[in-house]
N, C-alpha and C positions, 0 to 999 in steps of 0.2 A: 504493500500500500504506500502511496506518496505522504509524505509529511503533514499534522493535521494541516499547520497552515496554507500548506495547499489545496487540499481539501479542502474547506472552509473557502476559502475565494471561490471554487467553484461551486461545493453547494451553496452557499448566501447567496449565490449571482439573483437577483431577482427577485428575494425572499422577501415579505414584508414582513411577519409577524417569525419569531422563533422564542420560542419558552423550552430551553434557557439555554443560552450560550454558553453560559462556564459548563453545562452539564455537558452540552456538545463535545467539548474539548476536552472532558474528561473522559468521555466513551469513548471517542477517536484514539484518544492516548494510551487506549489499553490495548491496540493493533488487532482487535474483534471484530469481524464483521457485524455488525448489524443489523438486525432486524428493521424492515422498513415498510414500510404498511402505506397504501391509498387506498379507498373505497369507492366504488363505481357500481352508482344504482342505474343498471340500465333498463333508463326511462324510456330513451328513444334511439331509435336505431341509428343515424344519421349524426356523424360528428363532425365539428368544424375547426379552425386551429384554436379557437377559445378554448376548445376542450385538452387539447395538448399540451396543454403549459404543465401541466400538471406531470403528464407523461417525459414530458424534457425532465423534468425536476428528478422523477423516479431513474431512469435513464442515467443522470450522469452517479445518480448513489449508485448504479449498476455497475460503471466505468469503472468505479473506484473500488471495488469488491467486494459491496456490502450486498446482501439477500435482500429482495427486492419480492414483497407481496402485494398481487395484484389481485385486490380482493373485490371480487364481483357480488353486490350486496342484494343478492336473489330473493332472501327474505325479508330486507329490508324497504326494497322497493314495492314491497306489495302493501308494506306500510305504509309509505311517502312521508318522505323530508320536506318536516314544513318550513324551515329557509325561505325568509326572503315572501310567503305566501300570506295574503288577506286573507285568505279563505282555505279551508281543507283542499288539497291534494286529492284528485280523483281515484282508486283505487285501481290500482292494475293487476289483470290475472297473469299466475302461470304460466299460459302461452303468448304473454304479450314476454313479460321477463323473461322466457327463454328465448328465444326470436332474438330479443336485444340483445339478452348476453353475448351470443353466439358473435353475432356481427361488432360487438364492441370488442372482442378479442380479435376478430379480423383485420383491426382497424389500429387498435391500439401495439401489435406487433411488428406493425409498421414504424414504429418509433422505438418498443422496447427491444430485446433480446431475446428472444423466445424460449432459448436454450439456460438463459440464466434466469427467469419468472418462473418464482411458486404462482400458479393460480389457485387461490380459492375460492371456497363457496359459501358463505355466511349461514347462510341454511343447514350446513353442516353441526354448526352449534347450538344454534337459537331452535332449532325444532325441536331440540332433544331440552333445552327447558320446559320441568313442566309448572304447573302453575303454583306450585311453591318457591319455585327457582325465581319467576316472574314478576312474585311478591317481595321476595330477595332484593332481586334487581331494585327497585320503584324504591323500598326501603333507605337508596343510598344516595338518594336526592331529595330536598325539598322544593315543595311549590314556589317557593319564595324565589331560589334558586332557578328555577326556570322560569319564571315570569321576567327575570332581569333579562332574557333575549329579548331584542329590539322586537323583532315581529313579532312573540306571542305580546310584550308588554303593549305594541301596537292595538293589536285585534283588544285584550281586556278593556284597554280605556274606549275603545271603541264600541264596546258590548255586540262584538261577533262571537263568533262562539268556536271555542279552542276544544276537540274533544279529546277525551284521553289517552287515544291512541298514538296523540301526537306527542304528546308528554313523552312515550315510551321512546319515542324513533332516540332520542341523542343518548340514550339510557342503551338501549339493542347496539349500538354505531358503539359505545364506548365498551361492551361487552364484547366486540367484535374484539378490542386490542388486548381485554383479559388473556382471550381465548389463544390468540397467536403471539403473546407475550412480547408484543412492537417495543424498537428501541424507540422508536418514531413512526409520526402520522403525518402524512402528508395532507395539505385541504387549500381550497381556495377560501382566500378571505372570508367570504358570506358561509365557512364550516368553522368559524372559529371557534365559538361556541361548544357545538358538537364537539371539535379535539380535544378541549377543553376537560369536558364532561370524561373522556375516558382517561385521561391524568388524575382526575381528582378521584374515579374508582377503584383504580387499579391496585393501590396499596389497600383497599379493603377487603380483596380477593388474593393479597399476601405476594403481589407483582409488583415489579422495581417500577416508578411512573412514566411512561413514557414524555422525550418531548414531541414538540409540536412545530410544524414546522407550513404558512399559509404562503400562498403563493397569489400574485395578484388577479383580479378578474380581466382577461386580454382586451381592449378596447379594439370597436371596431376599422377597416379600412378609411373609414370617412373620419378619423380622427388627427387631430393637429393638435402643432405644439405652441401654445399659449401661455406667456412670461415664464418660458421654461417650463410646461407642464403639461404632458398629454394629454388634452381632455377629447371628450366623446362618449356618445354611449358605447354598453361592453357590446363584444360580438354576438350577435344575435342573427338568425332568420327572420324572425318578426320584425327585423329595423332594416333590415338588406344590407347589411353590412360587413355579412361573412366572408368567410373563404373555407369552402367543404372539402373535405382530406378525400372524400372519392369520385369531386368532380373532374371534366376532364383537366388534362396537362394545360393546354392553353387559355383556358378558363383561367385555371387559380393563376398562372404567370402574366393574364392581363391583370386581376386583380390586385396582386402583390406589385407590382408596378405602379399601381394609380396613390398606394403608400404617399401618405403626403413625405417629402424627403428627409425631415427632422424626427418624425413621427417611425420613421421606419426602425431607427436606431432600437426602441423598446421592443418592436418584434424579434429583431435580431437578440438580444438579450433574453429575452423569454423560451427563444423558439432555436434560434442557430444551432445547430450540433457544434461547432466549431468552438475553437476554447477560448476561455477569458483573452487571454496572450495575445490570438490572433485577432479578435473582435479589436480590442483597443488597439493595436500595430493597423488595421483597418480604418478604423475611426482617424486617427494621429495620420493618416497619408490621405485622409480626404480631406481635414482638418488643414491641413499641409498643402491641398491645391496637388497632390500629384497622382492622385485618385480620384475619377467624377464620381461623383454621388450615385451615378444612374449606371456606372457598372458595381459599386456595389450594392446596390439594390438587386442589380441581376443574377450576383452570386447568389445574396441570400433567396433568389425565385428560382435559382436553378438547386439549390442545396435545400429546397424544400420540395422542388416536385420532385427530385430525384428520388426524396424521401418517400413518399405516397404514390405516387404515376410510375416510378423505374426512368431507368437513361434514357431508353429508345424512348417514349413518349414525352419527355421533356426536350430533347433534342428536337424532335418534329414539333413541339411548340414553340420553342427560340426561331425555328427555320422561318415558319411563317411569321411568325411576327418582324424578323426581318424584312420577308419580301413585304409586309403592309406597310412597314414605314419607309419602303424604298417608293411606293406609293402602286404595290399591285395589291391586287382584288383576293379576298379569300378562297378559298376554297367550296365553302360552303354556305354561298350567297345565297339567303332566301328570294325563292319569286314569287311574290305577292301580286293579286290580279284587284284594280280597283275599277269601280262601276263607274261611267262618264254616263252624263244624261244627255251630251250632246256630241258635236265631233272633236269636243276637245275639252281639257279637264285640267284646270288649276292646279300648276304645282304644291303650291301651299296646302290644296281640298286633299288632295293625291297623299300628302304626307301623313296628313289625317286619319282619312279613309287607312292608310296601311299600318296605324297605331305608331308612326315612327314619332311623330309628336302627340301633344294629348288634346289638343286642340288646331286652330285653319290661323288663329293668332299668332301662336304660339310660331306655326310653321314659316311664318308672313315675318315675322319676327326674325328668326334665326335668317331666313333670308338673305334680309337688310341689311344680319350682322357677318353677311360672306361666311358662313357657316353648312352651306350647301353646294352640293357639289352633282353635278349631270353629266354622267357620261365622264368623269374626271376633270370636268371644267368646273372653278367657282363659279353661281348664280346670284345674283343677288335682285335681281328685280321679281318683287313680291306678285306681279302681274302676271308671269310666263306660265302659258298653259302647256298639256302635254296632249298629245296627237291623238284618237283613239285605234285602237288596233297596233300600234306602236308598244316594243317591250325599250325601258332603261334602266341604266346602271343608273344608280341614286348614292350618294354618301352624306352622312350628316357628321358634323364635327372633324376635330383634325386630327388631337389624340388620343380619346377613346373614340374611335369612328366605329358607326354602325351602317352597312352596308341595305342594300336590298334591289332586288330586278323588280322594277313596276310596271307589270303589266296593264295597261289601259283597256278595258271592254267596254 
């Protein structure tokens, strides 16, 4: 194993919360591998790099030759983690949670090791509690104590209604680190709590306490940095702001590209395989003016697809995107047929009709502002109609361009 203080720079990279550092340095210092624990309720099938920070985090405790448990929380998701929720968590069955599991280990291999991950299964423990063990459990928390979480202290003052099975979820999660005796937990910030809860059990069931270790929530691509601070909402589907670990290669590398370029530096931090060492010698030469920005961005998009997509598919997305900024035409230009009610049809109506803008304004608009392009010529006059029976090449914008063939009927 490398020196703790080596270690230590590389786990901290990113960390916001860790309870407690002198303890870190003392287990490192004993050259033990250790036990290392994350839990993963799979809620839903479909992950995006939000989800991976956590797996980077598990990953480099890998590197460094600690035991890395990647614990699939089968029975706890059927309870649901009320984190962060106004309202009860919808109950999922069995074959929703198996389904997910399945595909969350297909996904999450892609970042860890496969050959060095214990997978477990939480289920493994918790159904063999019976309901004296359950009463046990419940015993070694008070109300009180759970009520100081933000959300549930939220919902009481609000007089929603908190029921008791929710109480149990961070009481089962910390019963989880009893049972696999973790040196450490890993969680995203909004699990603090939670990690929390299985430190303060664990000497009750005669276990050394683990620490804790939160890692931040990833903000989305549409985030910027503001007096030094990335703000933005986190990654999400519901804000469109992601980037999904099983979309295609040229998908995630248009979007990792559109990175606002100050703002990208925190992904590479969170996400990079690449080590402390080299990230700062990269930062320090573009800092320096002898590195653009916009190749390293493209490392970190190509050191992320390669990650999720493989070479071959990232190489065929660098390709294309090439020949589009050399100023040729996709590969896979949609042909859209729009209806004319006479023998010819308003570019601006046309843009409309084919959903490229959301309104004939809108379209009339980008126009004016040389933002349209026919045939690969700028347009700019909001008047110009198109022929009927006539197909064109259309492009809107210049660096995220979105193409289309418009056919006129």
């Amino acid at each position: 194993m490398l020196s703790v203080e080596a270690q230590l720079e590389t786990l901290c990279r990113g960390v916001v919360d860790l309870h407690v550092r002198r303890e870190l340095e003392e287990r490192l210092a004993t050259g033990t591998p250790l036990v290392v624990k994350a839990g993963f309720d799979p809620t839903r099938p479909d992950l995006h790099l939000g989800h991976t920070v956590l797996l980077e985090k598990l990953r480099q405790f890998q590197m460094l030759g600690h035991r890395v448990v990647f614990l699939i929380g089968d029975f706890t998701a059927m309870v649901g983690d009320p984190t962060g929720q106004n309202e009860a968590r919808p109950r999922l069955t069995r074959q929703d949670v198996k389904a997910a599991a399945e595909t969350y280990q297909t996904q999450a291999f892609k970042v860890l090791d496969r050959d060095k991950t214990e997978v477990r299964y939480n289920s493994e423990w918790l159904e063999k509690l019976d309901f004296y063990g359950m009463i046990e459990l419940g015993a070694q928390y008070t109300v009180a104590r759970m009520l100081e979480r933000a959300d549930f202290a939220k919902r009481y003052a609000a007089q929603r209604p908190i029921h008791i099975h929710e109480f149990m979820y961070p009481l089962l999660q910390g019963y989880d680190s009893v049972a696999l005796e973790s040196d450490i937990e890993l969680g995203g910030t909004d699990q603090l709590f939670n990690l929390l809860v299985g430190r303060d059990i664990m000497p009750r069931y005669g276990k050394k306490p683990q620490l804790v270790m939160t890692t931040p929530l990833l903000e989305g691509i549409d985030a910027r940095l503001v007096d030094g601070k990335v703000v933005g909402p986190k990654m999400s589907k519901s804000a469109d702001n992601y980037v999904a670990i099983d979309e295609p290669a040229f998908d995630m590398l248009q979007k990792l590209m559109l990175i606002d370029d100050q703002a990208v530096w925190r992904y590479m931090e969170l996400l990079s395989p690449r080590t402390t060492a080299e990230l700062t010698e990269l930062r320090a030469s573009v800092d320096a003016g002898t590195t653009n920005i916009i190749a390293a961005k493209e490392q970190f998009a190509r050191d992320t697809c390669e990650r999720f997509r493989g070479k071959e598919d990232t190489e065929a997305a660098f390709a294309r995107r090439r020949r589009i900024s050399a100023g040729g035409v996709p590969d896979d230009v949609a042909e859209i047929e729009v209806a004319a009610t006479d023998q010819r049809l308003g570019l601006a109506k046309a843009l409309q009709l084919a959903s490229m803008t959301k309104s004939t304004s809108e379209a009339m608009r980008l126009l004016k502002q040389g933002g349209v392009y026919l045939e690969g010529e700028r347009v700019t006059d909001p008047k110009l109609t198109l022929e009927k029976g006539k197909r064109y090449l259309v492009r809107i914008g210049s660096k995220k361009r979105r193409f289309a063939y418009l056919v006129v009927s």
